[in-house]
C-alpha positions in Angstrom: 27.8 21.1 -64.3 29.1 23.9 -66.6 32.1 25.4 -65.6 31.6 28.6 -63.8 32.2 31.4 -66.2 29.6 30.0 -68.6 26.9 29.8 -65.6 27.5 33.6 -65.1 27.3 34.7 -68.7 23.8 32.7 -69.6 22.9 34.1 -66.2 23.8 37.7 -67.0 22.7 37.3 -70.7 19.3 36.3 -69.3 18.8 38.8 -66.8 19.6 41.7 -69.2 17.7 40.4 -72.1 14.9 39.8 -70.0 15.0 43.7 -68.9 15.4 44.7 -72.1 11.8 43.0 -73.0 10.3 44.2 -70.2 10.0 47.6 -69.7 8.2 47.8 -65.7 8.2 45.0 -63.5 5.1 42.8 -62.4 3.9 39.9 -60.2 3.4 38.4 -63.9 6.5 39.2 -65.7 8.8 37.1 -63.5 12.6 36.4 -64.8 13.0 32.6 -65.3 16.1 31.4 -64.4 17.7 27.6 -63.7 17.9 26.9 -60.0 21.4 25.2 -60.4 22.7 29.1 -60.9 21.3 30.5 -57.5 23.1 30.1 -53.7 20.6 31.1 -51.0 23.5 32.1 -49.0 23.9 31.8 -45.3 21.4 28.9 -44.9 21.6 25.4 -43.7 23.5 22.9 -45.7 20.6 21.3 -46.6 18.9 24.2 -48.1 22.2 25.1 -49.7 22.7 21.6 -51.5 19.4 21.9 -53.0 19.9 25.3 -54.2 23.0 25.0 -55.5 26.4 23.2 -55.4 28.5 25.1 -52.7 31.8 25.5 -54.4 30.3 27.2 -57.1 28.5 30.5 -55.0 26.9 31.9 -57.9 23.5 33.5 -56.7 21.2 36.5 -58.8 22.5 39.9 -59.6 20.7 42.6 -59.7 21.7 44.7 -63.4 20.6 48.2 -61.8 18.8 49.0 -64.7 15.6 47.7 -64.0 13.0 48.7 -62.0 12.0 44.6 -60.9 13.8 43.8 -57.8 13.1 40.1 -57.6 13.4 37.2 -60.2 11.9 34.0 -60.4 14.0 30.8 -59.1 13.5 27.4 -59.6 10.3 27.8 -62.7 8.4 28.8 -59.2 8.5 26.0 -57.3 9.6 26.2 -54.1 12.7 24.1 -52.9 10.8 22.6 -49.8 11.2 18.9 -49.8 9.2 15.5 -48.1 10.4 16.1 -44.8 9.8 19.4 -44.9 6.2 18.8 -45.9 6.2 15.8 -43.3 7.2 18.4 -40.5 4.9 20.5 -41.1 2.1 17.9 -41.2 3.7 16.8 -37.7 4.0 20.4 -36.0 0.7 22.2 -37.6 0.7 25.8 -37.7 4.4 27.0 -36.5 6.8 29.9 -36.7 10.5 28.9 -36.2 13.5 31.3 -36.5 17.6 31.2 -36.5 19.4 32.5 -33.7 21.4 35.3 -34.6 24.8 34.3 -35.6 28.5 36.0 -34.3 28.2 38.6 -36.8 24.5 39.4 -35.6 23.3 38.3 -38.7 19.9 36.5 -39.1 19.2 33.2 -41.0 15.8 31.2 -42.1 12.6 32.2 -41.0 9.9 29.9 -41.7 6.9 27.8 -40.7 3.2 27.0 -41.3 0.7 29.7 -41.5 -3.1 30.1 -41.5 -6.1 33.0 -41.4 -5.7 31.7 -37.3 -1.8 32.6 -37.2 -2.3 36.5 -38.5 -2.2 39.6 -36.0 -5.3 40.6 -34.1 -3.8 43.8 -32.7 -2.2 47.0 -35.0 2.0 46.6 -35.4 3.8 48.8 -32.8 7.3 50.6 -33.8 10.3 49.1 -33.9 13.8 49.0 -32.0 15.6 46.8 -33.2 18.9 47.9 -35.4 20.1 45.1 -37.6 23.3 44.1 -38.6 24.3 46.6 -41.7 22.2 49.3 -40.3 23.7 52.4 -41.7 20.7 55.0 -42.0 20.7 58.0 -44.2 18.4 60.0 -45.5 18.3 61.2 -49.0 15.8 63.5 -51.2 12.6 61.9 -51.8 12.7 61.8 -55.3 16.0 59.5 -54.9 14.6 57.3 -52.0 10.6 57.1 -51.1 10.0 58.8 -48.3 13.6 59.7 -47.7 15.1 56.9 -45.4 17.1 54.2 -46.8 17.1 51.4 -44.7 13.4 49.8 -43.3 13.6 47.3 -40.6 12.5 44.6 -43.3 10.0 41.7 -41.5 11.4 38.4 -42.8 8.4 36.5 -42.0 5.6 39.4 -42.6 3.9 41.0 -39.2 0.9 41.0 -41.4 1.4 36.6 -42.0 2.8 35.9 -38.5 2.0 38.8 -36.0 5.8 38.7 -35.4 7.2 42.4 -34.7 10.1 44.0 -32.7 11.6 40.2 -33.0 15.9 40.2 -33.9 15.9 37.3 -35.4 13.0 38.0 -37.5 14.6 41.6 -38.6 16.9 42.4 -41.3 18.2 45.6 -42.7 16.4 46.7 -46.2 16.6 49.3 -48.5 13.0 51.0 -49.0 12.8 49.1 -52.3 13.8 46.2 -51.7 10.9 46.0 -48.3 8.1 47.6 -49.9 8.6 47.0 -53.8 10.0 43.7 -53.2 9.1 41.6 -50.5 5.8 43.0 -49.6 3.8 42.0 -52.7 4.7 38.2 -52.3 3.5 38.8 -48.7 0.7 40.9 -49.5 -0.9 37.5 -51.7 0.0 35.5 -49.0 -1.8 37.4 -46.3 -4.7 37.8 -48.9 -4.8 34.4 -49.5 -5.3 33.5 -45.9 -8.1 36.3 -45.5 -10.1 35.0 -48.1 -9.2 31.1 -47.1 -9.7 30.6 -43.4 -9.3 26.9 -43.9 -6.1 26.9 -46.1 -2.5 26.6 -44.5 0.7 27.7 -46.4 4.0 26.6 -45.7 6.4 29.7 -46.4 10.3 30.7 -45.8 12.6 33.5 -46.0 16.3 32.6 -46.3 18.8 35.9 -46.2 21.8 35.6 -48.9 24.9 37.5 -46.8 28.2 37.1 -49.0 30.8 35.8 -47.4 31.2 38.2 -43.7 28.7 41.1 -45.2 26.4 43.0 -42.4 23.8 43.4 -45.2 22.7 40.7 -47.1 22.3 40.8 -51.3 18.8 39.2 -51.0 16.7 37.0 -49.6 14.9 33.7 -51.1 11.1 33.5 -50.3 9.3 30.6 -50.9 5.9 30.0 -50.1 3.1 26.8 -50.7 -0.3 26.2 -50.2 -0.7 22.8 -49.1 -3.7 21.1 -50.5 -4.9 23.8 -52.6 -4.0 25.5 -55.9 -1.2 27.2 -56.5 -2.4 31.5 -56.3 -0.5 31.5 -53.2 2.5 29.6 -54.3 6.3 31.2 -55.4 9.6 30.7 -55.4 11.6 33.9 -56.0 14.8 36.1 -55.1 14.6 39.6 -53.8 17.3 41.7 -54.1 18.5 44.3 -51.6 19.2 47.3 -54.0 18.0 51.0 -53.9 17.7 52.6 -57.6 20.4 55.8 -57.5 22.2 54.7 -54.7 25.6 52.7 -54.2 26.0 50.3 -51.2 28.8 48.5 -49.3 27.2 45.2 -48.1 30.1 44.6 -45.6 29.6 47.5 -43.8 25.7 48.9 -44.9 27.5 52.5 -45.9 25.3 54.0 -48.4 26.3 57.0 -51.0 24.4 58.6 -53.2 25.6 56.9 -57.1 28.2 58.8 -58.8 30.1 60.2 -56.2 32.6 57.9 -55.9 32.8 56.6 -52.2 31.5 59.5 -50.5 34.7 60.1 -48.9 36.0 62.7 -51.8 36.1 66.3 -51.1 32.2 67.7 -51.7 33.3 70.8 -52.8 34.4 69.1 -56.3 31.1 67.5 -56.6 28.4 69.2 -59.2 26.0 71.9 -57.7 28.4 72.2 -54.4 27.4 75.4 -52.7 28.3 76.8 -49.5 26.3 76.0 -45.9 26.6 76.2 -42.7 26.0 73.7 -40.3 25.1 73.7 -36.5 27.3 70.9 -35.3 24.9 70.2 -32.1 21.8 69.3 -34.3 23.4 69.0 -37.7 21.2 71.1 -39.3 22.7 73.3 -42.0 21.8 76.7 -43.1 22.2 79.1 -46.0 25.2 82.0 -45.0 22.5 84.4 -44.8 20.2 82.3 -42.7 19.4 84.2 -39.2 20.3 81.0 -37.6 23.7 80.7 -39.2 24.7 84.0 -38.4 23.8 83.7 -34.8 25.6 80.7 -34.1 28.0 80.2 -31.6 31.4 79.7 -32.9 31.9 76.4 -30.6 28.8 74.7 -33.1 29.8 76.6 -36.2 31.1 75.2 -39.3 31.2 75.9 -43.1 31.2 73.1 -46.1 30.7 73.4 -49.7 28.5 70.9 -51.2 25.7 69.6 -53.3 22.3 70.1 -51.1 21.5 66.1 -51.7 25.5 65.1 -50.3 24.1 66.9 -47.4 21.0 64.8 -46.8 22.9 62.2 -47.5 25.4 62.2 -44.7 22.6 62.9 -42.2 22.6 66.5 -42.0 19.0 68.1 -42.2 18.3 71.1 -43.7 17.0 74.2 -42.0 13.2 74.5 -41.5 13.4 79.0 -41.6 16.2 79.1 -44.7 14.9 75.8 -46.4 18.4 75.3 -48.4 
């Protein structure tokens, strides 16, 4: 095996040469890239030896300029093996997760699903709060539908009828749940719609580096056994969010460019004065009605830019609309 350094340039030198060819990202414009560079993380040793050697920890990085949040492992050939296969053949349709480790962390998801396995009844909310679950809310033009974090379904409600499961529930940024993960599970569920006789064999396996709440990615692989390969994949989805900057250890989120989000607001570009209601944290123009009412016991004034505001989970005043 090549020594490590030359592993990460070719893998780096692929990955941004590969954005550089293609400008939006597609189920059919897939990033090749040799298994031997990937680690699927906190996995089984099994998996792990497969994937890659151990002592060498290398696993996809995401470049943050391109809009593709998943690349292609292993020429798309999932990593299951002959006793995977041979379970599988043995069980029949089955859905079997980790436990949760010390850190609260999940692990593999995986099993054999058919048309038979899918939901009957509509999904109901969720409860559930991850490890790395650190939720702000930032301007919808920075983060769809203004929410960072989803409660991202490693094995798809829509594939397994699993919902408000732990083990089956990690923290995900918006991309990286819907622009990720749910087209591979989207021809997955398809394929079983249109199929009812088919049976695909399918696992998620959650990268967290080192003692990180919030993992870098997840590996999905998924094969249709006895049938051609539509439904079949092998690829890494990384847990980014376009614009914003994230501490996997801890799941703290900050909007790019402002350091840490611990500096003084007031220095930051387009900082303007507010006021915020400390028992609802809702802040106000100075003029607001509201502001100037306030009680001095829930009064308080900052100077900042309106989207540092959103972003440390204050929300803006319905009557003033700063």
């Amino acid at each position: 095996m090549k020594k490590m350094k030359t592993d990460l340039f070719r893998l780096l030198l692929a990955v941004v040469l590969a954005i550089i060819v293609v400008p939006s990202c597609s189920l059919d414009m897939l990033l090749q890239q040799d298994s031997a560079e990937t680690n699927a993380g906190v996995m089984t040793p099994e998996i792990v030896s497969r994937i890659n050697s151990p002592d060498v920890g290398i696993y996809p990085e995401y470049d943050g300029s391109s809009e593709c949040f998943f690349i292609q492992m292993h020429d798309g050939i999932p990593y299951f093996t002959d006793e995977d296969y041979e379970y599988a053949e043995e069980k029949g349709n089955f859905i079997e997760l980790s436990e949760l480790d010390s850190l609260g962390r999940t692990g593999v998801s995986w099993g054999l699903f058919s048309f038979y396995t899918m939901p009957t009844e509509d999904r109901e909310g969720l409860d559930t709060k991850p490890s790395g679950w650190v939720q702000h809310r930032y301007e919808s033009d920075i983060v769809d539908g203004g929410w960072l974090y989803n409660r991202a379904h490693q094995i798809g409600f829509q594939i397994s009828g699993l919902n408000d499961v732990p083990e089956n529930l990690m923290t995900g940024t918006r991309a990286f749940n819907v622009e990720g993960m749910l087209p591979f599970e989207n021809i997955v569920a398809d394929h079983l719609k249109e199929e009812h006789d088919h049976e695909i064999l399918y696992r998620v396996s959650p990268y967290f580096e080192d003692d990180n709440l919030l993992a870098s990615g997840v590996l999905m692989e998924s094969d249709c056994l006895g049938c051609d390969d539509s439904a079949d994949f092998c690829v890494f989805i990384f847990n980014v969010q376009p614009g914003i900057t994230i501490d996997y250890s801890t799941g703290e989120n900050w909007l790019t460019g402002t350091d840490d989000g611990t500096d003084d607001p007031s220095t930051l570009p387009e900082a303007q004065n507010y006021v915020i209601n400390k028992s609802n944290n809702k802040f106000h123009l100075p003029s607001c009605r509201h502001a100037e009412s306030m009680s001095d016991e829930n009064r308080e004034e900052i100077k900042a830019p309106r989207s540092w505001m959103i972003a440390n989970a204050y929300e803006p005043c319905g009557v003033c609309n700063p």
